[in-house]
TORDREN-725261 format. One record per residue: residue number from 1; x, y, z of N, C-alpha, C in turn. Coordinates in steps of 0.2 Angstrom, whole numbers, padded with zeros to 4 digits. Each point is the difference from the previous one (the first is absolute). Layout:
<atoms>
<num = NUM | nx = X | ny = Y | nz = Z | cax = X | cay = Y | caz = Z | cx = X | cy = Y | cz = Z>;
...
</atoms>
This chain:
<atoms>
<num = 1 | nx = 0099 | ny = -0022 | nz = -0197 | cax = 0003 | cay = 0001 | caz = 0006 | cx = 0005 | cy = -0006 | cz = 0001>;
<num = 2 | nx = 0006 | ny = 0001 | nz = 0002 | cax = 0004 | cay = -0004 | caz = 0002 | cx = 0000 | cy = -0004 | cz = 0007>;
<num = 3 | nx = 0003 | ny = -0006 | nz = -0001 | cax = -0003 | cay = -0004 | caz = 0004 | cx = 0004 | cy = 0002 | cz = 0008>;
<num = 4 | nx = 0004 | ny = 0003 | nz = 0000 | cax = 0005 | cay = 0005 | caz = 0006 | cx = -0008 | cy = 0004 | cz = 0002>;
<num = 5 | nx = -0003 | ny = 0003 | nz = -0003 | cax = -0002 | cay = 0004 | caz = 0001 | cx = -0006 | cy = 0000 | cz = 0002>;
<num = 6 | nx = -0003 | ny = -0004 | nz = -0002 | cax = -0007 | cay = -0005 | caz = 0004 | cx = 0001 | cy = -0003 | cz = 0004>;
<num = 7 | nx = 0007 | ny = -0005 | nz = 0002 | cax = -0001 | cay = -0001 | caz = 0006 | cx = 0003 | cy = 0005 | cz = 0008>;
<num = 8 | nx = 0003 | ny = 0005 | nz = -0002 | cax = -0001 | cay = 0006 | caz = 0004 | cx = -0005 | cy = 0004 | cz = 0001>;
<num = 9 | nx = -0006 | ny = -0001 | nz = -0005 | cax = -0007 | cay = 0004 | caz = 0002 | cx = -0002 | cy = -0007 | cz = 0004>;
<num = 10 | nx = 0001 | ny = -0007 | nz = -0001 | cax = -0005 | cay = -0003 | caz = 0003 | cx = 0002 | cy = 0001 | cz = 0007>;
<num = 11 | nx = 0007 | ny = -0001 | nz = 0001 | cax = 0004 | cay = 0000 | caz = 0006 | cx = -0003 | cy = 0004 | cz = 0005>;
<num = 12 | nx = -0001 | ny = 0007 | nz = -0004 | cax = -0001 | cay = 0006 | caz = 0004 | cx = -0009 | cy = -0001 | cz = 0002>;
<num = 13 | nx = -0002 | ny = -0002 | nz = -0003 | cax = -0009 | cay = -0002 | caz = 0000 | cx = -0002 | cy = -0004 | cz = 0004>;
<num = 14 | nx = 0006 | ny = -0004 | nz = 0003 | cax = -0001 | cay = -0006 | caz = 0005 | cx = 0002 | cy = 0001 | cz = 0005>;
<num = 15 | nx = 0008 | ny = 0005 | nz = 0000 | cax = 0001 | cay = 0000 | caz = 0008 | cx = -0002 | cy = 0006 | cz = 0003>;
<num = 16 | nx = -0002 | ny = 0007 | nz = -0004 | cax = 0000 | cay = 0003 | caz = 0004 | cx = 0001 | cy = 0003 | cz = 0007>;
<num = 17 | nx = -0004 | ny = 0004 | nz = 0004 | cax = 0004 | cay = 0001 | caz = 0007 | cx = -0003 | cy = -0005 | cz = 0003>;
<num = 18 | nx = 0006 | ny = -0004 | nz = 0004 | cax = -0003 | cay = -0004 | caz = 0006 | cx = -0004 | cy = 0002 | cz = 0007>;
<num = 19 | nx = 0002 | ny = 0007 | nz = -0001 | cax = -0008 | cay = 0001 | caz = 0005 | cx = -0005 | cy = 0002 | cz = -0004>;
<num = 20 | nx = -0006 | ny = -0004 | nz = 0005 | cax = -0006 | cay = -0001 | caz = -0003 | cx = -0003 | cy = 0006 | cz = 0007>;
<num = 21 | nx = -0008 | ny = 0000 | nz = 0001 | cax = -0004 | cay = 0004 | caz = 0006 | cx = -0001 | cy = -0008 | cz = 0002>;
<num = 22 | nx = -0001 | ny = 0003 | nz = 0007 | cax = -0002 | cay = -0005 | caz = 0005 | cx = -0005 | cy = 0003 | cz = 0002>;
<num = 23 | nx = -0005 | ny = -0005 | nz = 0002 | cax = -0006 | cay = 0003 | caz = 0003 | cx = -0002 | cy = -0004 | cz = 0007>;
<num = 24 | nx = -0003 | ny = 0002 | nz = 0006 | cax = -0001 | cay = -0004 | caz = 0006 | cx = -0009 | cy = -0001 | cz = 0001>;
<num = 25 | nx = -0002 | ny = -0005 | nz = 0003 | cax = -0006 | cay = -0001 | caz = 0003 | cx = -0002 | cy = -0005 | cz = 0007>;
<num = 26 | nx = -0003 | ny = 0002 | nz = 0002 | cax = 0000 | cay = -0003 | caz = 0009 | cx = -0007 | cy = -0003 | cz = -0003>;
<num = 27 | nx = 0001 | ny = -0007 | nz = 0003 | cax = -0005 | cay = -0004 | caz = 0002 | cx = -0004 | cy = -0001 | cz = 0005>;
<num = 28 | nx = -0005 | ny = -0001 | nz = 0000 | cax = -0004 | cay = 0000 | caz = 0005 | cx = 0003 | cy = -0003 | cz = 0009>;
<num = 29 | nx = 0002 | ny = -0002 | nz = -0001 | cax = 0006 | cay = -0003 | caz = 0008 | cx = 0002 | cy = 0004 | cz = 0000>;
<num = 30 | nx = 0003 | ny = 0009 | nz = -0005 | cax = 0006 | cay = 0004 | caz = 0003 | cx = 0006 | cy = -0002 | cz = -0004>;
<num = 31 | nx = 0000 | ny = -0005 | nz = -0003 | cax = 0008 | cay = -0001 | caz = -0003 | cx = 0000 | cy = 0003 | cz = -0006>;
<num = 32 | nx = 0005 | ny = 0002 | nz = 0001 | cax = 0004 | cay = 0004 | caz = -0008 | cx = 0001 | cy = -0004 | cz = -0004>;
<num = 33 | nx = -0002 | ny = 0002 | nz = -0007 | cax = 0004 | cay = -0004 | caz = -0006 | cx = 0002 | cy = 0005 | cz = -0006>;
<num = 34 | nx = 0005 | ny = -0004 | nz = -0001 | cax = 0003 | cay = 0006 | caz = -0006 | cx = -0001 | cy = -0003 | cz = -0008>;
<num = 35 | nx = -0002 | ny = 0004 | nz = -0003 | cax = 0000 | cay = -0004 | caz = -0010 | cx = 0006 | cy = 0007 | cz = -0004>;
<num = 36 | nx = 0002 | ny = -0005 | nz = -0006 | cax = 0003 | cay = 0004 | caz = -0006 | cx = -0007 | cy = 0001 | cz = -0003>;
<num = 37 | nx = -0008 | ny = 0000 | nz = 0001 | cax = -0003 | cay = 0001 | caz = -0006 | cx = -0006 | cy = 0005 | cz = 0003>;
<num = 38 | nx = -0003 | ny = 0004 | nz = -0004 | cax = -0006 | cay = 0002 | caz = 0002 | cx = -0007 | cy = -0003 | cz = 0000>;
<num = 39 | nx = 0001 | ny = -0006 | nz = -0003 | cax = -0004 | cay = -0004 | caz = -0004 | cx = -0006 | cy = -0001 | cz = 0007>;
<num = 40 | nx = -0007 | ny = 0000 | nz = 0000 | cax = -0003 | cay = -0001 | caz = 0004 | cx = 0000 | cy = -0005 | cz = 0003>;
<num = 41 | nx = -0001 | ny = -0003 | nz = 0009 | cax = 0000 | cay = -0003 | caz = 0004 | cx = -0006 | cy = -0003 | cz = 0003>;
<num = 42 | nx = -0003 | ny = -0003 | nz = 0000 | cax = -0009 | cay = -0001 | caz = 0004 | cx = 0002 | cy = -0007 | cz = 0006>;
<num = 43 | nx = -0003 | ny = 0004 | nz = 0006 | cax = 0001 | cay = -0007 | caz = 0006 | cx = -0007 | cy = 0000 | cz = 0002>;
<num = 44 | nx = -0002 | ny = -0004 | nz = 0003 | cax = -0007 | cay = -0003 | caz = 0004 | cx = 0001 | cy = -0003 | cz = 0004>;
<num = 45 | nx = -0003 | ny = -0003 | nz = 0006 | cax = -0001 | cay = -0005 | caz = 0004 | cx = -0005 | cy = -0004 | cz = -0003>;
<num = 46 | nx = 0001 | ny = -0006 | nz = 0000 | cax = -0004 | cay = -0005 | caz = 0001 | cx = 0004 | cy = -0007 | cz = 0006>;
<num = 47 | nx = -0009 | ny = -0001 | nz = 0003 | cax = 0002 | cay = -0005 | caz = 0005 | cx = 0007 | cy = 0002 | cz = 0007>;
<num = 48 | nx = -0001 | ny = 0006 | nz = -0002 | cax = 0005 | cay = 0004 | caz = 0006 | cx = 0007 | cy = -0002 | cz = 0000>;
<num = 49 | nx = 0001 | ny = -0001 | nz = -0010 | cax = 0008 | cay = -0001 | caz = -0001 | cx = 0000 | cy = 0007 | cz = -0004>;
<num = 50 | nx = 0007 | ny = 0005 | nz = -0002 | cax = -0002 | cay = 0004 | caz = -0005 | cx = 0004 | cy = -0001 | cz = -0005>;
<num = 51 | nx = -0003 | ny = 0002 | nz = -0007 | cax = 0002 | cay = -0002 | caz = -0006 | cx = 0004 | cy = 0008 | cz = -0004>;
<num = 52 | nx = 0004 | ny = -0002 | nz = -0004 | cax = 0001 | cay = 0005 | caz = -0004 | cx = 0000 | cy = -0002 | cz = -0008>;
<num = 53 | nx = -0001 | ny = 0004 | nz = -0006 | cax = 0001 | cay = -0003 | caz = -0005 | cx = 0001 | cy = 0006 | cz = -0007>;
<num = 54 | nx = 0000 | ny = 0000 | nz = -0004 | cax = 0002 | cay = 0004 | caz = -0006 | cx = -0005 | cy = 0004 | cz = -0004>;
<num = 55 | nx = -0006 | ny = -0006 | nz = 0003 | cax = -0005 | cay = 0000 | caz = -0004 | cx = -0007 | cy = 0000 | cz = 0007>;
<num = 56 | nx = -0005 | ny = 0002 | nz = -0001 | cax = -0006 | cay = 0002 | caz = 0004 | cx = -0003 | cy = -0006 | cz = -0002>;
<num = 57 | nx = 0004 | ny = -0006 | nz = 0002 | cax = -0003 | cay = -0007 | caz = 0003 | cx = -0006 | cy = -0003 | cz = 0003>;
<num = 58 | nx = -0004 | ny = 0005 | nz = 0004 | cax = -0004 | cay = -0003 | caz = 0006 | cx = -0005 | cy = 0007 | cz = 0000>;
<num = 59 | nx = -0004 | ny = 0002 | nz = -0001 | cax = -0006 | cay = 0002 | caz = 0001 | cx = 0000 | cy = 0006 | cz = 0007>;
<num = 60 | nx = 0006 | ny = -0003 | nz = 0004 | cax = 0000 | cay = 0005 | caz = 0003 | cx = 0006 | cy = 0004 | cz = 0001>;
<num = 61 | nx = 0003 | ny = -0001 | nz = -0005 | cax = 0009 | cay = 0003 | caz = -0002 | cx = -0002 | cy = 0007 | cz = 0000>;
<num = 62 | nx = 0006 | ny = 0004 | nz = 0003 | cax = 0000 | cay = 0006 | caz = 0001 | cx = 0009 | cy = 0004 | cz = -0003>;
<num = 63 | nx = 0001 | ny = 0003 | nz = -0003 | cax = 0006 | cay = 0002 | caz = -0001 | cx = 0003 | cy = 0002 | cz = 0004>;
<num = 64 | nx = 0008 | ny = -0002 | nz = 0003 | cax = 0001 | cay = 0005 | caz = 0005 | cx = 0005 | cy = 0006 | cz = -0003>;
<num = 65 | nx = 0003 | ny = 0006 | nz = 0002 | cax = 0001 | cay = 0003 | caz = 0001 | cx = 0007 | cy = 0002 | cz = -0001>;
<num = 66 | nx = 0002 | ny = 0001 | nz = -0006 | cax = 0009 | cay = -0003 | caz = -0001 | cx = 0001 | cy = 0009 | cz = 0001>;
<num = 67 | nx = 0006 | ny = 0001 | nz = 0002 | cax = 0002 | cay = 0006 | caz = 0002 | cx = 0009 | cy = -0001 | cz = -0003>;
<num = 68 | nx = 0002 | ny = 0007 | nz = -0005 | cax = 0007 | cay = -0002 | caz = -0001 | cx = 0003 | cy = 0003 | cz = 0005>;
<num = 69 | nx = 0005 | ny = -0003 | nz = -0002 | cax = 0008 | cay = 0001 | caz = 0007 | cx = 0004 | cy = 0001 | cz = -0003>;
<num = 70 | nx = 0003 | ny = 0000 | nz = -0003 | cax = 0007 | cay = 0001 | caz = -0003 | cx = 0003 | cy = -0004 | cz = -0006>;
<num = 71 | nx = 0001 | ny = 0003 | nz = -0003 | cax = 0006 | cay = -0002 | caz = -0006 | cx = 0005 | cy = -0006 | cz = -0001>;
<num = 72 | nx = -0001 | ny = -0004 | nz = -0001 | cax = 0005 | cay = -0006 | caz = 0005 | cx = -0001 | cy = -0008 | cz = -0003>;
<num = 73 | nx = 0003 | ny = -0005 | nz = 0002 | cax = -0004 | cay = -0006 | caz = -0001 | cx = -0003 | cy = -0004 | cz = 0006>;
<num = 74 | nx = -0001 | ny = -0003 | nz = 0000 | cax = -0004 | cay = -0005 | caz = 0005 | cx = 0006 | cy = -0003 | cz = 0006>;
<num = 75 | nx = 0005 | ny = -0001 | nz = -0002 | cax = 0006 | cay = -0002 | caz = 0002 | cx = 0003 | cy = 0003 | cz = 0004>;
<num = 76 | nx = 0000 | ny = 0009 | nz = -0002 | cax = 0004 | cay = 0003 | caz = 0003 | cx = -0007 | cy = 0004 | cz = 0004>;
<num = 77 | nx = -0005 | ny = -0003 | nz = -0002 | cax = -0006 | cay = 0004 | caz = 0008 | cx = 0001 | cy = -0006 | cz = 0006>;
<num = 78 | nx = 0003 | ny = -0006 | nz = -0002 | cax = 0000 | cay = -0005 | caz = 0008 | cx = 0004 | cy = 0002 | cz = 0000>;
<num = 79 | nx = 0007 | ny = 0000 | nz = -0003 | cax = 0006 | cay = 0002 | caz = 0003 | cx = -0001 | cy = 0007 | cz = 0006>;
<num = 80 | nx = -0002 | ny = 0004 | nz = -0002 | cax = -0002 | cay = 0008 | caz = 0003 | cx = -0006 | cy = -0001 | cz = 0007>;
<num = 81 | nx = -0003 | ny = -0004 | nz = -0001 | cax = -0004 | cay = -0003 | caz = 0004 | cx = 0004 | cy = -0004 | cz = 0005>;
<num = 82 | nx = 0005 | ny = -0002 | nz = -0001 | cax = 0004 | cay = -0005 | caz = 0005 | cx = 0004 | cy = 0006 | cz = 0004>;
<num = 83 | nx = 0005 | ny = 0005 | nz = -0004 | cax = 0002 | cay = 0003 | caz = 0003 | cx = -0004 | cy = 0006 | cz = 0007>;
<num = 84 | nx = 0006 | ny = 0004 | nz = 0003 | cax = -0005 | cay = 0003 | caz = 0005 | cx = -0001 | cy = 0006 | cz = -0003>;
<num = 85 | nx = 0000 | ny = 0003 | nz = -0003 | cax = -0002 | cay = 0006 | caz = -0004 | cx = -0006 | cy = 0000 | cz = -0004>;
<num = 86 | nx = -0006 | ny = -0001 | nz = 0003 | cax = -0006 | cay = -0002 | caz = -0002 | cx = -0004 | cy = 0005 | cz = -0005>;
<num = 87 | nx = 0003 | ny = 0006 | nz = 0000 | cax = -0001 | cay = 0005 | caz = -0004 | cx = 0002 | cy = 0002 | cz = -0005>;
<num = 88 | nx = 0007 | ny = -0004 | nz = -0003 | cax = 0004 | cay = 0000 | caz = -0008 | cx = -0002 | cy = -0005 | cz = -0003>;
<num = 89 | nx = 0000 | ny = 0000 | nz = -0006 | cax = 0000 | cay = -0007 | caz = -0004 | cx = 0008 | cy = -0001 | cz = -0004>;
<num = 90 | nx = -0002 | ny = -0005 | nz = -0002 | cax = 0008 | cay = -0001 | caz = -0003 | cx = -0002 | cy = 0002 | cz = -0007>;
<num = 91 | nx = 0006 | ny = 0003 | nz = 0001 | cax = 0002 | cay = 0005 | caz = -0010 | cx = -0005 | cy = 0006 | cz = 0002>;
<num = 92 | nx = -0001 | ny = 0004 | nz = 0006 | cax = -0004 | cay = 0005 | caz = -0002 | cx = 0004 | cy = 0005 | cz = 0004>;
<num = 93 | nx = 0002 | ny = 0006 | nz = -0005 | cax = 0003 | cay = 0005 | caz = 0002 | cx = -0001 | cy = 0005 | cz = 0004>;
<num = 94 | nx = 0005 | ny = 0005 | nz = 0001 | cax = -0005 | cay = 0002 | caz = 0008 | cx = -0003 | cy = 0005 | cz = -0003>;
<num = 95 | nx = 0001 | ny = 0002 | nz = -0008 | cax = -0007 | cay = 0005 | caz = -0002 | cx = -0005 | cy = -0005 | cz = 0001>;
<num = 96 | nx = -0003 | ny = -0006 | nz = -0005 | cax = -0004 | cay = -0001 | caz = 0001 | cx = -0004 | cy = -0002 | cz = 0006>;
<num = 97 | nx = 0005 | ny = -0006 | nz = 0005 | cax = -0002 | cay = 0001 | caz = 0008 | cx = -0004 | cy = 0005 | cz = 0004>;
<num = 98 | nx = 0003 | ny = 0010 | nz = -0003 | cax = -0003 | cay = 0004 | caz = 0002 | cx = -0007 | cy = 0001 | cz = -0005>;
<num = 99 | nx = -0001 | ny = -0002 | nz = -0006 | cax = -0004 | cay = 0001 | caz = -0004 | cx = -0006 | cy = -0004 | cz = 0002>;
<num = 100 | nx = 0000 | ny = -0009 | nz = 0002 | cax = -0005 | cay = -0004 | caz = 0001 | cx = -0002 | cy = 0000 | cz = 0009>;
<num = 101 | nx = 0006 | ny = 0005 | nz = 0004 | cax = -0005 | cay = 0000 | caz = 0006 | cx = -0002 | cy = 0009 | cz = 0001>;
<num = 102 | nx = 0003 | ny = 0004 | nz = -0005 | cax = -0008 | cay = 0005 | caz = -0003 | cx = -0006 | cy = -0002 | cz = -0002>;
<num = 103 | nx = -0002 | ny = -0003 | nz = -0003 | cax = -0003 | cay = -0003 | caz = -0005 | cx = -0006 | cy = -0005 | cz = 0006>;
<num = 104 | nx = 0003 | ny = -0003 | nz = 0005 | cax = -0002 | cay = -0004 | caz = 0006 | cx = -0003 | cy = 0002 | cz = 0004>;
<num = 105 | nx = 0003 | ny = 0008 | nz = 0001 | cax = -0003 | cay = 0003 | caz = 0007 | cx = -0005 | cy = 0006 | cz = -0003>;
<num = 106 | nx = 0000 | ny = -0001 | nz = -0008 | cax = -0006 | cay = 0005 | caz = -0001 | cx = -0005 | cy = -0002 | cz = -0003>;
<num = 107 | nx = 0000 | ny = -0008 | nz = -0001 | cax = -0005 | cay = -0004 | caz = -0002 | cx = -0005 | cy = -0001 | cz = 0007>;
<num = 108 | nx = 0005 | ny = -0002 | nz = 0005 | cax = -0002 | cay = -0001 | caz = 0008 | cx = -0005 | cy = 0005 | cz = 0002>;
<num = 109 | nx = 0003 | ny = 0005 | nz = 0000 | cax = -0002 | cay = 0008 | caz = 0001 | cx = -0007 | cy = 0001 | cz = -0005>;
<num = 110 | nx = -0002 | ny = -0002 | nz = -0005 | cax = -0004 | cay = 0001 | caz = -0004 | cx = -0004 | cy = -0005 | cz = 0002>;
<num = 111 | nx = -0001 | ny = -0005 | nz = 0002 | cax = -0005 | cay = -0006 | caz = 0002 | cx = 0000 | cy = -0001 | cz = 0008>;
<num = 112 | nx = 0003 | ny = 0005 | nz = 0003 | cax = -0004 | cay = 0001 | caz = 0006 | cx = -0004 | cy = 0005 | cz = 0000>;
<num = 113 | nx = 0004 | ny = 0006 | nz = -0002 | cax = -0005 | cay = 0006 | caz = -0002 | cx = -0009 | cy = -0002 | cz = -0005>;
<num = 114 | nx = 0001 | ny = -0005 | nz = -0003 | cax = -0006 | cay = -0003 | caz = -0003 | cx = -0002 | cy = -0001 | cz = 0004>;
<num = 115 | nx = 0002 | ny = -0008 | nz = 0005 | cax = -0003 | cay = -0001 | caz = 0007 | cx = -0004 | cy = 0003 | cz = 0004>;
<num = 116 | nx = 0005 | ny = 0006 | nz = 0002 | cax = -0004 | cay = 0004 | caz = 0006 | cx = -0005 | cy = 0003 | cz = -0004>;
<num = 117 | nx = 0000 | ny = 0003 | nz = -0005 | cax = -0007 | cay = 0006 | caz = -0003 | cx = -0006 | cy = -0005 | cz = 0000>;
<num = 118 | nx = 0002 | ny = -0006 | nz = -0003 | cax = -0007 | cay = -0006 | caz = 0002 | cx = -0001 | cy = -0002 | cz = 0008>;
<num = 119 | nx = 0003 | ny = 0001 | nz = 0003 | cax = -0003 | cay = -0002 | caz = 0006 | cx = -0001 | cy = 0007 | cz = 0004>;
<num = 120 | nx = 0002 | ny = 0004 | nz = -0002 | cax = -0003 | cay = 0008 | caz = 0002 | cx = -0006 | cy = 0003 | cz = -0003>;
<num = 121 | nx = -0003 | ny = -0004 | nz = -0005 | cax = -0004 | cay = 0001 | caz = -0006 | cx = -0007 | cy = -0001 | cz = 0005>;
<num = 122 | nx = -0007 | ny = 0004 | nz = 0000 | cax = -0004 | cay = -0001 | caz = 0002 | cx = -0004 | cy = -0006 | cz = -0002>;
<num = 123 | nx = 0003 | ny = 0000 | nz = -0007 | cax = -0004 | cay = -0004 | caz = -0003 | cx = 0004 | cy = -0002 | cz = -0007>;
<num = 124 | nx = 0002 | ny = -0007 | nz = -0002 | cax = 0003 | cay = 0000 | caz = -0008 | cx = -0007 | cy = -0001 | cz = -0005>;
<num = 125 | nx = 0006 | ny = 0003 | nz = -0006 | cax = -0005 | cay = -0001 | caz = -0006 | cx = 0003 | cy = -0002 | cz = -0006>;
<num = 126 | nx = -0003 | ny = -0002 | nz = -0005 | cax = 0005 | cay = -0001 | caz = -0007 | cx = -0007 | cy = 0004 | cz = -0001>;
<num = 127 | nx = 0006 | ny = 0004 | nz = -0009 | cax = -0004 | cay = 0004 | caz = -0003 | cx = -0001 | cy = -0004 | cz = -0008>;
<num = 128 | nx = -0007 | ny = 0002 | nz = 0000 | cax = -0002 | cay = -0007 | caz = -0005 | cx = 0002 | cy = 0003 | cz = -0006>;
<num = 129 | nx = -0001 | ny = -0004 | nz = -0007 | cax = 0000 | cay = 0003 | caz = -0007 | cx = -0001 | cy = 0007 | cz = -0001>;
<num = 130 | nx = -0008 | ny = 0003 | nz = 0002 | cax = -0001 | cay = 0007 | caz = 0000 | cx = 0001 | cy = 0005 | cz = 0003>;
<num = 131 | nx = 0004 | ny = -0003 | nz = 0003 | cax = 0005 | cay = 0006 | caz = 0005 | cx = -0003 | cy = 0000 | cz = 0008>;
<num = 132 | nx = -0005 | ny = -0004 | nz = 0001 | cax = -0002 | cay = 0000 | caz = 0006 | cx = 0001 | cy = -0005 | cz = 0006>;
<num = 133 | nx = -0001 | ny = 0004 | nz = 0005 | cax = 0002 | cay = -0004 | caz = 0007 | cx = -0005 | cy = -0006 | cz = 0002>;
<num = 134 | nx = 0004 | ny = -0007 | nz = 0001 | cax = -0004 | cay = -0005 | caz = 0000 | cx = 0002 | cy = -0003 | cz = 0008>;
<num = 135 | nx = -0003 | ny = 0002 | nz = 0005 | cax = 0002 | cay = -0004 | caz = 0006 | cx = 0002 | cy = -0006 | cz = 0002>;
<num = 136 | nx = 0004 | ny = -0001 | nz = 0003 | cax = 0002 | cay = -0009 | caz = 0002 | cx = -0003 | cy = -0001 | cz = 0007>;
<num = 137 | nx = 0000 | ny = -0007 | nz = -0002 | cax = -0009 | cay = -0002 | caz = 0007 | cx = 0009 | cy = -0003 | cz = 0004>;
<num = 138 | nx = -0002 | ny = 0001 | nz = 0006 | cax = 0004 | cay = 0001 | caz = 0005 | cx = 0004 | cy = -0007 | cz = 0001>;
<num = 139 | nx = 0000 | ny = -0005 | nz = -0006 | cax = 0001 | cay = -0007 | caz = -0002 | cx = 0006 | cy = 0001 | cz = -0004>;
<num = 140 | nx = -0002 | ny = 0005 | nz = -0005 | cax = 0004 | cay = 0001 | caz = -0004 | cx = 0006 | cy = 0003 | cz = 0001>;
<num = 141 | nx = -0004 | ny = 0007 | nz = 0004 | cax = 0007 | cay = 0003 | caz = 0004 | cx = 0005 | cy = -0003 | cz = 0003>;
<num = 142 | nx = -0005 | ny = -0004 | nz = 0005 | cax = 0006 | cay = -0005 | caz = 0004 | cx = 0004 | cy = -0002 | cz = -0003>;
<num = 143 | nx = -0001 | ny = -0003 | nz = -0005 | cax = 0005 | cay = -0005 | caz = -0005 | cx = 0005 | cy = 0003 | cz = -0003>;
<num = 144 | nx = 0000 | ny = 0011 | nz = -0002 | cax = 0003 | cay = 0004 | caz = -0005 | cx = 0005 | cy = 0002 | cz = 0007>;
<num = 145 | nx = -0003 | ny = 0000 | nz = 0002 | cax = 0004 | cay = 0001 | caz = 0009 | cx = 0005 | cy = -0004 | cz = 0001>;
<num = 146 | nx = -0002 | ny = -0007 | nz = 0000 | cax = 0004 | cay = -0006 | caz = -0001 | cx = 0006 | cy = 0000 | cz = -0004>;
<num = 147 | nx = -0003 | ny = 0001 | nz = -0007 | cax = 0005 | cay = -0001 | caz = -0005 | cx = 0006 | cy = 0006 | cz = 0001>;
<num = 148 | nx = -0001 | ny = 0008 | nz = 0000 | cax = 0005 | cay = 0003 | caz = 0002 | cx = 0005 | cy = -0001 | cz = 0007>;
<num = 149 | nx = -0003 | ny = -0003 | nz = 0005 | cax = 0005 | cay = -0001 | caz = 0006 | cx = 0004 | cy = -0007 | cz = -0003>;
<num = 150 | nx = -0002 | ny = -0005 | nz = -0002 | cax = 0003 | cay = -0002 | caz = -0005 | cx = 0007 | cy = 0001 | cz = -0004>;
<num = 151 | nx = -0003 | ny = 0004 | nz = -0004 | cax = 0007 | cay = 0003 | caz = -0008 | cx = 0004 | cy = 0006 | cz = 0006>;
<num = 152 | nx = -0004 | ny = 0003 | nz = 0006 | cax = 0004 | cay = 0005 | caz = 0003 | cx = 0005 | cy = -0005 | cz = 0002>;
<num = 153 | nx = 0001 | ny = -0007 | nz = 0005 | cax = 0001 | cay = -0002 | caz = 0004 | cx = 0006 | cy = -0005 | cz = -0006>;
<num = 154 | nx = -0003 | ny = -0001 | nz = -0003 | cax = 0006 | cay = -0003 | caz = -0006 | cx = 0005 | cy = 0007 | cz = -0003>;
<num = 155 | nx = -0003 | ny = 0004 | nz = -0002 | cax = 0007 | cay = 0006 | caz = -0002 | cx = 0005 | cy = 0001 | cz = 0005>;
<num = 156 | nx = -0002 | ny = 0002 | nz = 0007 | cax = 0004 | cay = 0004 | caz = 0004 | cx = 0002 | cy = -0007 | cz = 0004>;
<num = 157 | nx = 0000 | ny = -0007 | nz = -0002 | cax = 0003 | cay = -0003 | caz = 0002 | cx = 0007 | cy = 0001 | cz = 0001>;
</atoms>
C-alpha cells in the first residue's frame, strides 16, 4: 500500500463525522447536564455535598439516567441552549427536529401510560422465573411508583 494511500485511510479513520450523539442527564438539584458519551455516570451524597464520578466510587453510587438528544457536539448544544429556540439543536435538520420530537412525545406517552396502569393497578406484581405473580409489599410498590413518575417526569420534560 502506498504511503498516499495509508495516510487517506488513516485521515478518514480519525476525522470522521464531527457529529457525535449527545446525551443529557439532570442532577439531583434539577440541573441539566449534557455529555458526548454514554459511558456511565454515578452521583451520591455524602455529608450533604453531591458527588459525581465515572466510576461507582462510594458504596452508595447510583447511576443516573443519561437520555439521548440529538446528533450534535457539546458546543453546538450550549450554543442552542443560549439561543431562544429551546426546541432545535444546532446542525439538526428539520426532518430530524421532526423525527426526535416524535420520538419525545411517544416515549412521554409510553411512560406515563406505564405510570398511570401502576397507579390504577390494584395491586403491582413482577412475574417471577416460572412464570408467576410475585406481589410487591406496599414498600416496594411505593418505590416502582416512585421510579416511573420519575423517567415519566424526565421524558415529557
Amino acid at each position: 500500500m502506498s504511503i498516499s494511500r495509508t495516510l487517506l485511510l488513516v485521515s478518514i479513520l480519525f476525522c470522521g463525522s464531527a457529529a457525535a450523539d449527545v446525551w443529557k442527564w439532570v442532577d439531583a438539584e434539577g440541573k441539566t447536564h449534557f455529555v458526548d458519551t454514554s459511558t456511565a455516570i454515578f452521583t451520591w451524597v455524602e455529608d450533604g455535598r453531591i458527588f459525581y464520578s465515572d466510576k461507582p466510587d462510594h458504596e452508595d453510587a447510583i447511576a443516573v439516567q443519561l437520555v439521548w438528544v440529538a446528533k450534535g457536539t457539546l458546543e453546538n448544544m450550549e450554543n442552542a441552549a443560549d439561543g431562544s429556540d429551546d426546541s432545535a439543536f444546532a446542525d439538526e435538520t428539520p426532518g430530524e427536529r421532526a423525527e426526535r420530537q416524535e420520538a419525545e412525545a411517544y416515549y412521554c406517552k409510553r411512560a406515563t401510560e406505564i405510570h398511570d396502569s401502576y397507579e390504577n393497578a390494584p395491586r403491582l406484581y413482577r412475574t417471577n422465573d416460572a412464570g408467576e405473580r410475585e406481589y410487591l409489599s406496599e414498600e416496594a410498590a411505593n418505590e416502582t411508583l416512585a421510579e416511573t413518575k420519575s423517567k415519566m417526569d424526565d421524558l415529557c420534560s
